[in-house]
Structure formats: structure tokens, C-alpha cells
N, C-alpha and C positions, 0 to 999 in steps of 0.2 A: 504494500500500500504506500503511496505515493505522501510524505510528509509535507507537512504547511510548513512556509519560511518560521512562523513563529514558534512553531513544535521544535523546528532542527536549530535555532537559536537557542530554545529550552536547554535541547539537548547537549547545545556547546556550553551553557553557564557550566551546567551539571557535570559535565566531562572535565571543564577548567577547574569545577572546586574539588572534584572528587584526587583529582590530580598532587593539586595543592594540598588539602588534608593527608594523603594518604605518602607524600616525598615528606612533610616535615614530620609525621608518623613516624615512619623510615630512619629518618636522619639522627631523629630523636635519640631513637631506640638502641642505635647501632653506635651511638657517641662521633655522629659527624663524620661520618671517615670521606675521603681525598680519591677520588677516583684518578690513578695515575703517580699518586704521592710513594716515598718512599726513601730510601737515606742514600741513595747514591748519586750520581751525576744528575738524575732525573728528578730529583725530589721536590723541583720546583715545578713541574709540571702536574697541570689539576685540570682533570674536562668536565668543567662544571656543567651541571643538567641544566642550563640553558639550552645549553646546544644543542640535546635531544628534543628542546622542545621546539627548537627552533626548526630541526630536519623532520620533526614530525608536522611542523605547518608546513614546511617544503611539501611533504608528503602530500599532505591534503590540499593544498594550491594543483600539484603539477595533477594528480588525480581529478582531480573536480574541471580542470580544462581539457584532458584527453579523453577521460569519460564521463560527459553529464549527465549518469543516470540516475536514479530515482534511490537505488541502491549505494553506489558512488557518495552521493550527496551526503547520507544518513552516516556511514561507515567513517568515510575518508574526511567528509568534511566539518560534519557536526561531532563527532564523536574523537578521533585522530586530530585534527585540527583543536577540538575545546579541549583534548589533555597537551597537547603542546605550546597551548597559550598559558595554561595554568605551569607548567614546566617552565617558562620565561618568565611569567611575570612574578614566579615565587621569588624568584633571585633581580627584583627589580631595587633589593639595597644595593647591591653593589654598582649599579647604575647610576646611583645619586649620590651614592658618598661614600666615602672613603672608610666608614666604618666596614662597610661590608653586608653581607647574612643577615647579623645580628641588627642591624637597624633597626631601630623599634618603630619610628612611623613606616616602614615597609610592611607592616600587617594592617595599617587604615589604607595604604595606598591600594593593595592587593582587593581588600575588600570591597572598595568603591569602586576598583575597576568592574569588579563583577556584581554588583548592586547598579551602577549605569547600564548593563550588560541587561540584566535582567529588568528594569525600569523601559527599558528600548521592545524586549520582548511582550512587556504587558501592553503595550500598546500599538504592537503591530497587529495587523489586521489579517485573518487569518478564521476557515471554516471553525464552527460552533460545533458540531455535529461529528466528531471525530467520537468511535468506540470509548477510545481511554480518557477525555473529558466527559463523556459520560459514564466513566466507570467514577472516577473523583470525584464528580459533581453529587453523583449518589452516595457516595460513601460520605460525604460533606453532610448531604440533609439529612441522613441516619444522623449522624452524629450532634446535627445542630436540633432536633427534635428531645437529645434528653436537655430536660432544664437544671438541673443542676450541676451540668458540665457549662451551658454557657453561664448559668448566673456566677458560674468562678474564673472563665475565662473575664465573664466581663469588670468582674471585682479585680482582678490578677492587673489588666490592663488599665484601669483608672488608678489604681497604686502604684504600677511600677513606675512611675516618674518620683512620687512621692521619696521612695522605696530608698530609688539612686541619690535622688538629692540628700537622704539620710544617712544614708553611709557614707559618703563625700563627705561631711560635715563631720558624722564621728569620728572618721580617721584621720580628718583635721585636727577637730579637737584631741586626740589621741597620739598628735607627732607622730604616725604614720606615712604621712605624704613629706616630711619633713626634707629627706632624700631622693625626691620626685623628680625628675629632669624633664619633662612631660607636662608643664605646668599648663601651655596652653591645649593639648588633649583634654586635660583637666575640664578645666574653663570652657571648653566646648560643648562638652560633654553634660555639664551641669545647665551650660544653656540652655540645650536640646532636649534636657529634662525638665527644665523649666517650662518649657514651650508645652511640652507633651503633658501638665500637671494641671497648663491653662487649657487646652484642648478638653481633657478629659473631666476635668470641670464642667465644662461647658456639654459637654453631652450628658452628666448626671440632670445638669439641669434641665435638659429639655427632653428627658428619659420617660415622664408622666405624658407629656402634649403630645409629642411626636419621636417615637421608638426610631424608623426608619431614619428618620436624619440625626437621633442621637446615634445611633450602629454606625450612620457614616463620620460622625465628629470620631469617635474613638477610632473606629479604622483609621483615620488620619493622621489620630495622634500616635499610632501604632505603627504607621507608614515613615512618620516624622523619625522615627526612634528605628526604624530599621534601615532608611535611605541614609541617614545622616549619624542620628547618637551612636550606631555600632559602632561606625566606623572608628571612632574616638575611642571607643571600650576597647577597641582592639590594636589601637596603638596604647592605652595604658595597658592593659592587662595580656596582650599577644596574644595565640591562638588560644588562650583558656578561656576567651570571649566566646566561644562555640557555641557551649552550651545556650546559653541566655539570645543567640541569635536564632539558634533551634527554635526553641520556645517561644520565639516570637514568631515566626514561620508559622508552629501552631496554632497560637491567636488569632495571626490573619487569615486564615484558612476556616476557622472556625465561624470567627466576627461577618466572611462576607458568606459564609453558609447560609448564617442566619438571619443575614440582610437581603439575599435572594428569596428568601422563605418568608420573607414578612412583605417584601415588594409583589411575590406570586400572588398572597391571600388579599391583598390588597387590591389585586390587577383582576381578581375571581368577583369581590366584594362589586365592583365597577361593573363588570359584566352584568352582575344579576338583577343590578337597578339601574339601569342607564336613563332614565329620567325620572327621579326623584322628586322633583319640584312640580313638573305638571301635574302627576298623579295628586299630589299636596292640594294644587290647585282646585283642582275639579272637586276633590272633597271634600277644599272650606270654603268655595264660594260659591255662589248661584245667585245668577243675573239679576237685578233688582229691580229690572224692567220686566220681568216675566210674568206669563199671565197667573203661576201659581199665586205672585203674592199680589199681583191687581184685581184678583177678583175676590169682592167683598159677599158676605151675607146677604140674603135676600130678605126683605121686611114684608110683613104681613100687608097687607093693603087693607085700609078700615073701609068698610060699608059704610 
């Protein structure tokens, strides 16, 4: 089956991060080693996994123009190509500075490359009607049907701005940040929290009038905190930002479940009364010129 540009875009984020996760996994585990290192004449020689990621976008480039198939595209270019971006861009500190690897804004860089990546896919235009959107979109309104899973996603998301802004503060107060290099990650971060504490604010309040545009206020504040505040999280704290990015993937997966589920019953609600008002009409008025109410009693006539 023939993929939509916006599926094999998907495909490439998900191949870039899985990429990414799974070399600093690696590197981790294995204590960094030197591919090429070694203590004799050659020990200065290192073939960093750029390069692989780079011959695997060769790969997917030279493939995708001698064969544009349908198969080609999905293999070579969305899949081959998203882990050879993710192989490059993971080594994109040594690029900017002189520190190397270890740069710590090189995990907000990474991130927002593939957060732009994926902001570009949610809005390209691309069939609705595909099998596996409708296999997620189902397993979405399962999911968004029990109430006590969203009343804690949606408690979870109106806090966690709170949440962040409080523990920033504790470990202020605490001399923790004291040795921080990072100050404006920091500061960013706690903006973006700020931002997301006003947002979700703002959907509590309008939670009683109108549900569907409070779902979309939180969504946004949720959006705010995954386009922008991770990426900060993730130059303070480096890839142990994972998790809490996960988790917010969760949310919005859950939050527009249940926004498509309250727009459905809503768009049903419309259907079943499409003129409300005339029906109203007709059965609180009647004409005043009519002959029901012009015609009077008849009187006796005296002899």
C-alpha cells in the first residue's frame, strides 16, 4: 500500500529518534568507546557515527532517484534516511563547539530538530482514511470513554506547569542549581511553565460553559510545553528528559481523543435538531389577527 507524504514523514521522525535513543543507549552502556581508537600510530583516528548517518542519507537520496517506488520511498527513504538523520544530528555538539559529544545544549538542539520535524508533519495534508489511523483513532476513543483516566490526565496537565515551577524554586531554595551552567535553559524553561500554568488556568475556567474549547486551551498548553518547554528540560537534565516527554505524548493523544469525542456528540446533537427556533416559534405564537381569537360570543337577541 502506497504511503501518504505525511505517514512517511511520521515514519522518518520515528526512525530519527529511535536512532538517536537507541546510539546514546549504546554508547552509554558500553562506556563511549572510539570506533578506530587505539594506542599505536593510529590512535588518533575515530569514525564517528556521523558518517554512517551520513552514507545512510547517501543511501536513501541515491535510492529514492533511481527507484521511485512506492516500496523504495517507505524502506530507503522514510525509514534509512530518518535513522541517518538521527545518526548526524546526534553528534550535532561537535558541530558547534569545541566541547564536543558532551555539549549539553546538543540535546534541546536535537530535540527541536525533531519537534519542527514533526510540527511540519501534523500539518501536512495527507488521506484521513488510512487502516492504521483508524486502528489509533479507535484505540484513542476506547481509551478516552473511561472517565477516570481523562479526569487524571486532565488534572496531571493543569499541574504540571505548577509542578515545574515548584521544583525550580525548591532547588533554588535548596543550593541545588547553585553549580548550574545552564542558567538560561533555566529561565526558559520556567517561562514556558509559566505560560502553560496561564493557559491551563484558563481552561479550568471555562471547563463548566464550554468543555470543547476548555480541551482545546489545555491541549495548547500541552503543545506549548512539548514544542518549546522540553526542549529546555532537555538541555538541563539531557536525555533523562525522556520520560516526562513520553508522558506528555500520552496526554496529547489522550486530551485530543476526547476533544474529537465531545466535537462528534456535539456535531450528532446539530443533526437531530437542525431548526430549533422555528419549531419554538410555531408553538409560542399564533397570529393575533386570526379568526380563532376574532371571533366573539354570540348574544341572545331580546324579543
Amino acid at each position: 500500500m502506497t504511503k501518504s507524504p505525511r505517514t512517511l514523514l511520521k515514519i522518518f521522525v520515528l526512525a530519527g529518534v529511535t536512532a538517536v535513543l537507541a546510539t546514546r543507549a549504546f554508547l552509554a552502556l558500553t562506556g563511549y568507546p572510539k570506533l578506530g581508537g587505539g594506542t599505536g600510530p593510529g590512535s588518533h583516528l575515530h569514525i564517528a557515527h556521523m558518517l554512517w548517518g551520513g552514507l545512510l542519507m547517501l543511501v536513501a537520496l541515491v535510492s529514492l532517484l533511481l527507484v521511485p517506488t512506492a516500496r523504495v520511498r517507505l524502506w530507503g527513504g522514510a525509514v534509512a534516511g530518518g535513522a541517518g538523520f538521527g545518526l548526524f544530528i546526534d553528534e550535532v555538539g561537535k558541530l558547534v563547539t569545541d566541547i564536543g559529544y558532551f555539549y549539553r545544549p546538543a540535546a534541546g538542539i536535537i530535540y527541536l530538530s525533531f519537534a519542527a520535524l514533526a510540527a511540519l508533519a501534523w500539518h501536512t495534508d495527507g488521506p484521513t482514511g488510512t487502516p492504521t489511523r483508524h486502528t489509533l483513532r479507535a484505540a484513542a476513543d476506547r481509551v478516552a470513554r473511561s472517565r477516570p483516566l481523562i479526569a487524571a490526565v486532565i488534572a496531571y496537565t493543569a499541574a504540571h506547569g505548577c509542578l515545574l515551577l515548584g521544583g525550580i524554586a525548591a532547588e533554588a531554595a535548596a543550593g541545588d542549581l547553585a553549580g548550574e551552567r545552564e542558567w538560561g535553559a533555566v529561565s526558559a524553561a520556567a517561562g514556558c511553565a509559566a505560560a502553560t500554568v496561564a493557559l491551563s488556568t484558563r481552561g479550568l475556567l471555562l471547563w463548566r460553559r464550554d468543555r470543547p474549547a476548555a480541551l482545546r486551551v489545555l491541549r495548547a498548553s500541552l503543545l506549548v510545553d512539548l514544542l518549546l518547554g522540553q526542549a529546555f528540560l532537555f538541555v538541563i537534565n539531557q536525555f533523562s528528559a525522556v520520560t516526562g516527554w513520553a508522558i506528555g505524548l500520552v496526554q496529547l493523544w489522550v486530551l485530543s481523543a476526547e476533544l474529537r469525542l465531545l466535537d462528534a456528540t456535539t456535531e450528532r446533537r446539530g443533526h437531530r435538531d437542525p431548526r430549533p427556533q422555528n419549531r419554538l416559534a410555531c408553538a409560542e405564537t399564533t397570529p393575533a389577527d386570526s379568526p380563532a381569537q376574532l371571533r366573539q360570543p354570540e348574544r341572545p337577541v331580546a324579543n
